[in-house]
N, C-alpha and C positions, 0 to 999 in steps of 0.2 A: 083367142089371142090374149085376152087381159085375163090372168092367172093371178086369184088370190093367194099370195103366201100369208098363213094362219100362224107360220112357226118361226122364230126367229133363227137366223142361218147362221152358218160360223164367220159368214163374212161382216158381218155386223158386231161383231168384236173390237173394242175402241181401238187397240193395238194393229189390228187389219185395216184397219179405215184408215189410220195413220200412215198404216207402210203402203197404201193404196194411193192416197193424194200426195205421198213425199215421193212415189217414183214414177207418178201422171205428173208432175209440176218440171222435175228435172228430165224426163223425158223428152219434155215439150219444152226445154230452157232454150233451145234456141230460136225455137220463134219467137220466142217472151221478149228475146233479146235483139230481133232480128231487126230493127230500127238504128241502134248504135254496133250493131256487128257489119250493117252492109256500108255505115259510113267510116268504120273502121277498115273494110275491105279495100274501100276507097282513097279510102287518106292514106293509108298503110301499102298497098300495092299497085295503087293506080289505076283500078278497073275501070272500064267505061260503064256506059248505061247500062247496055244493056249486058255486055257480063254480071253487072252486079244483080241483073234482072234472074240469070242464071244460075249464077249462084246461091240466090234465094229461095229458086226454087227445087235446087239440089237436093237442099235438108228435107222440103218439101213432097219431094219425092219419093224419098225413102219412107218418110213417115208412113204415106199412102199404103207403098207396096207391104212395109211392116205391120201396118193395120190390117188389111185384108189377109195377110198371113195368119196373123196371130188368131182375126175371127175363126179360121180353119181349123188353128190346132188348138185354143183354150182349152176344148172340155175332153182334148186326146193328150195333150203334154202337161207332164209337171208346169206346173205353174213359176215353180220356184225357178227350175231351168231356165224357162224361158225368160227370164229375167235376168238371171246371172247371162246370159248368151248374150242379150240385147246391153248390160250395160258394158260387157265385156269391149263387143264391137265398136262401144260409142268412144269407152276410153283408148282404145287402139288408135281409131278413125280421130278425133280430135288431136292427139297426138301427132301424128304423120301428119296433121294439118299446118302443124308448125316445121314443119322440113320440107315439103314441097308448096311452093309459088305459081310455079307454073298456071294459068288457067285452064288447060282440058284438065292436067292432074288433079287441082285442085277441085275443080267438079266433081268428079268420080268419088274423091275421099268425101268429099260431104254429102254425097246421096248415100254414101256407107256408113257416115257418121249419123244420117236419118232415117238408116235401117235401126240400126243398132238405139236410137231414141226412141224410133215409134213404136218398137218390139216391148219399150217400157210403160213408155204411153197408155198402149192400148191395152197392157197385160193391168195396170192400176184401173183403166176406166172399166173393164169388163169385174175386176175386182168389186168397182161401186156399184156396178150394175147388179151385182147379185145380192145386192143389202134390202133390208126390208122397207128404211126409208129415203129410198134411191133420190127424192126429189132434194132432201134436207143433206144427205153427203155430195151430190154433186154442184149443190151451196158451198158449202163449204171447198172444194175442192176451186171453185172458182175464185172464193176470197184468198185462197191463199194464192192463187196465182195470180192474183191483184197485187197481193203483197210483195211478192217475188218478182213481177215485171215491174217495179216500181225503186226495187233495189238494185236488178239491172241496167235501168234507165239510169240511176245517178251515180253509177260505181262505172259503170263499163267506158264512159269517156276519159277521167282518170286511166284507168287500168291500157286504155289504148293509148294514150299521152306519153304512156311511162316506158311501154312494153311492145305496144304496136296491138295489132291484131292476132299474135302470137297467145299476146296475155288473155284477151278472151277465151282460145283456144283451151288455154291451160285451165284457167277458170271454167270453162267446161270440164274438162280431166276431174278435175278436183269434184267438183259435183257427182257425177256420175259412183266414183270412190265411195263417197259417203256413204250412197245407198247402198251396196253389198252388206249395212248392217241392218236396213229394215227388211230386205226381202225374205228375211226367215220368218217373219210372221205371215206370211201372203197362205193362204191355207194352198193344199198342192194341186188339188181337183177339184172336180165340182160335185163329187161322190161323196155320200151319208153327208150331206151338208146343214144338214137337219142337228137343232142340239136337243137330247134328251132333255124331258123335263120341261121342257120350256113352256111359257104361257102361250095361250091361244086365244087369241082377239074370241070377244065376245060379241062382235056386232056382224051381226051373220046377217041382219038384214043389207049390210053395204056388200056381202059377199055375195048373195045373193044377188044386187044389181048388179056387180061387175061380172058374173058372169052373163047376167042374161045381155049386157052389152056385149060380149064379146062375141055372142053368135050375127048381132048384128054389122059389127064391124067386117067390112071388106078389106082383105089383106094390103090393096095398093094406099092404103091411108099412110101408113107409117112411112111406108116406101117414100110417098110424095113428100113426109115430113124429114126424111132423110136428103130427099131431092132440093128442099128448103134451104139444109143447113148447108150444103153444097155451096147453095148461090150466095148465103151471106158470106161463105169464104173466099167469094170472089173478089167477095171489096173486103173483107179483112187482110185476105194476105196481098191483096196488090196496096192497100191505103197502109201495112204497119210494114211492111218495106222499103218505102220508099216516104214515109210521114217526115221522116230527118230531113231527107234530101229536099223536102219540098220550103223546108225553111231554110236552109241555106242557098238554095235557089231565087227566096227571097229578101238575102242580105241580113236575114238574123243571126246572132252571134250565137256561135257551138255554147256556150253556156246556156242562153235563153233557151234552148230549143231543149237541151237537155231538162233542165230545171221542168220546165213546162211539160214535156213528156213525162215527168216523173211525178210531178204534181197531178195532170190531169188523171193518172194512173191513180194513185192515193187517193184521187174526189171518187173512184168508182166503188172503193170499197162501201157507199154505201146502198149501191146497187143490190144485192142480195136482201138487207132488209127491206127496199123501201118493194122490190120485186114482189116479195113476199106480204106483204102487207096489201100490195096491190089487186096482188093475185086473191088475198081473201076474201079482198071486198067487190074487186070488179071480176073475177075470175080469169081465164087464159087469154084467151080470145081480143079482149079491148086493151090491155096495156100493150100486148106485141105488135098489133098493127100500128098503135101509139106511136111505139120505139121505129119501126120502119119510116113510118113519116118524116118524124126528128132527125133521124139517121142521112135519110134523102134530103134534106133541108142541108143539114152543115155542108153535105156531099158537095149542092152545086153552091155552096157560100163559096168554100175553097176553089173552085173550078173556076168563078167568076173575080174574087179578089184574095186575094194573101199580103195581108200586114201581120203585126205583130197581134192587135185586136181578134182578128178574126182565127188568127191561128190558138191562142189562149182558148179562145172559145169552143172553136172544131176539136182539137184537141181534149179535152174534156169532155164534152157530150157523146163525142163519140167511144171515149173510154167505156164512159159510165152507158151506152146503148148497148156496145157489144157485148160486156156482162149481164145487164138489164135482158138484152135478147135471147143469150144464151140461157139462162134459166128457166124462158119461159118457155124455149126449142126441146130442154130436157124435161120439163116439166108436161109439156104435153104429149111424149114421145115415153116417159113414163105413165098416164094419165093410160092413154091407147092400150101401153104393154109392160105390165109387171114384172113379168120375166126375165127380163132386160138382154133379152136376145137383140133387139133393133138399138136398145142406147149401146151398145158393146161395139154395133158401125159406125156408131157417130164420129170419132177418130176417122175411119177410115171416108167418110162424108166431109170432111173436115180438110184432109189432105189431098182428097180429090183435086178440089180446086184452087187449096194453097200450093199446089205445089205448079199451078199453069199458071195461076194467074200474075204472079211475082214479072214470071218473063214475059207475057203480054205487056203487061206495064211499060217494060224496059222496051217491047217495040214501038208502043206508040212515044214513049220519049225519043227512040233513036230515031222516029220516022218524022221527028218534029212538032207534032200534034201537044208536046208539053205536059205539064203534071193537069193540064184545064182537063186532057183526055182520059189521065188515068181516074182522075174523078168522076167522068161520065161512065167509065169503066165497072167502076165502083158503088156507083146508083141504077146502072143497068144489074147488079148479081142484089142490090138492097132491093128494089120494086119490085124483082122476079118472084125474091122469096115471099114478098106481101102478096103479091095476086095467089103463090101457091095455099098461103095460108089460110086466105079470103076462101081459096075453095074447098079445104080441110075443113075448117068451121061451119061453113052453111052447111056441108054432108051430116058432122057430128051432130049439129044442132038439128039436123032431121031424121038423126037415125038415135043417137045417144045424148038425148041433151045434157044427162049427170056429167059425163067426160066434157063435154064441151065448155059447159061453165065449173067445171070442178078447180077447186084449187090446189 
């Protein structure tokens, strides 16, 4: 399972890595966005709970279905194509988004508008996944989308002030545009990927161990760390759906809430270093379960009080946990498999449960149970993934301890 690549690949090309995080980041714009897009659905058209639960997880949706798509055809289709297809679909699908209102219509255009995203998505993150330092570009791919939800956070209440929910839509469009000029660097297939000439690692004694790890690793490890990222997106995409609502439900002003989402987003960027740093000294294993604890703390902070205090606070640590988490999700999930056949589902692990759990949410709001329940919501998919991980590690640690505490 863990394959040393000795040779540097074409996708490690600074220009590929580029055109790889700029059509993974717009891909996934609207869930970055999906905080001031579902209170723009609301202000702008009037949804209820739980339509807007629904429509969350429309985009949701499609992501999912477009990720396990894409894992089928990457190493059978153009690469390029599939890219031009998906951002094709996305610009059509956001479009039509601004002519029809209706609610069932409008469901439909935006699980097509999350076909057409996740088909980008997943075509960039299978892109990083074939890079030689899979842990350090999907760093990066995370700071930028630090950056990027953080610009959506303080532009997109404007832009729905002015324009309505229409303008996000378009603002979508427009993104989507842009990228038809990186996708010409994306290499086409995953054939002769190999670059003549290139240097070749000289530490053959770490090659050496990761193969003889790889005889010992059991195939259901990644799987279960797949099963992992699953449940943290239970409370990602039920908590960054409904994170706005939850402050206007407690009487704080659409500025603070925005400001505050956008700040707390800005403290994460510097989650990548400090992850990194963390990871070299304590290795995988103690900062992630760390991060789960923290995580589960703010959960039932918000569940039990919401002022302005406690939301400055939730809001930020939870920023800065989800990127914190994520690194350490890819980082062991590359650790396992160099290959990056299992980081290339991640996506598709991702959407699994962003695309249900938005509208759970919006039931237990409509059922009365309050945002107290989509928090326990939210600590029930944070604790699932800590007990999963608790049992990934003790395995590693008795079968490959190098991977287990590897950085």
């Amino acid at each position: 399972m863990l394959e040393s690549r000795t040779q540097e690949s074409i996708f490690d090309k600074p220009m590929v890595i580029a055109a790889a995080v700029i059509i993974s980041i717009v891909g996934n714009a609207v869930f970055i966005g999906m905080p001031m897009l579902v209170g723009s659905l609301a202000d702008t058209l009037g949804f209820n709970e739980q339509q807007l639960g629904w429509l969350a997880s429309a985009d949701l949706m499609g992501i999912f279905v477009a990720s396990i798509a894409v894992s089928l055809l990457i190493n059978k289709v153009n690469r390029q194509t599939l890219a031009y297809i998906g951002i094709t679909i996305a610009i059509i699908a956001n479009f039509c988004s601004t002519l029809f209102h209706q609610f069932d219509t409008l469901f439909m255009i935006r699980i097509i508008s999350g076909l057409g995203g996740g088909i980008c998505y997943s075509v960039g993150v299978a892109s990083l996944a074939g890079t030689h330092k899979t842990a350090r570009n999907f760093s990066i791919l995370l700071f930028v989308l630090v950056a990027v939800n953080a610009i959506e956070l303080y532009t997109f209440p404007d832009i729905s002030a002015k324009w309505g929910v229409d303008g996000i839509f378009l603002f979508f469009c427009a993104a989507f545009v842009g990228t038809y000029y990186f996708v010409r660097y994306l290499p086409k297939t995953n054939e002769h990927n190999k670059i003549e000439n290139s240097e070749v690692e000289s530490d053959e004694q770490l090659q050496d161990a990761n193969q003889q790890s790889a005889t010992e690793i059991p195939s259901w490890i990644p799987w279960l760390c797949l099963a992992a990222v699953a449940c943290v997106y239970i409370n990602v995409g039920a908590f960054w759906a409904f994170i706005e609502r939850l402050g206007v439900d407690a009487n704080l002003s659409n500025d603070f809430i925005s400001n505050t989402l956008a700040l707390g987003t800005l403290f994460t960027l510097t989650g990548c270093a400090i992850a990194t740093w963390m990871s070299n000294r304590f290795g995988q294993s103690k900062p992630l379960l760390a991060a789960f604890i923290l995580m589960t703390a703010i959960l039932f902070l918000l569940a039990f009080k919401v002022d302005a205090t406690s939301y400055v606070v939730a809001a930020t640590v939870f920023n800065f946990c989800w990127l914190f988490i994520d690194v350490f999700q890819l980082g062991t999930i590359g650790n396992i498999d160099h290959t990056g056949k299992y980081a290339a589902l991640v996506p598709g692990a991702q959407g699994l449960t962003q695309s249900v759990s938005p509208a759970v949410a919006g039931y237990i709001l409509s059922e009365g149970y309050g945002y107290s329940g989509v928090m326990m919501l939210c600590a029930v998919g944070t604790i699932s993934a800590m007990i999963i991980y608790t049992v990934v590690y003790a395995k590693l640690k008795s079968i490959a301890p190098d991977i287990a505490d590897s950085n």
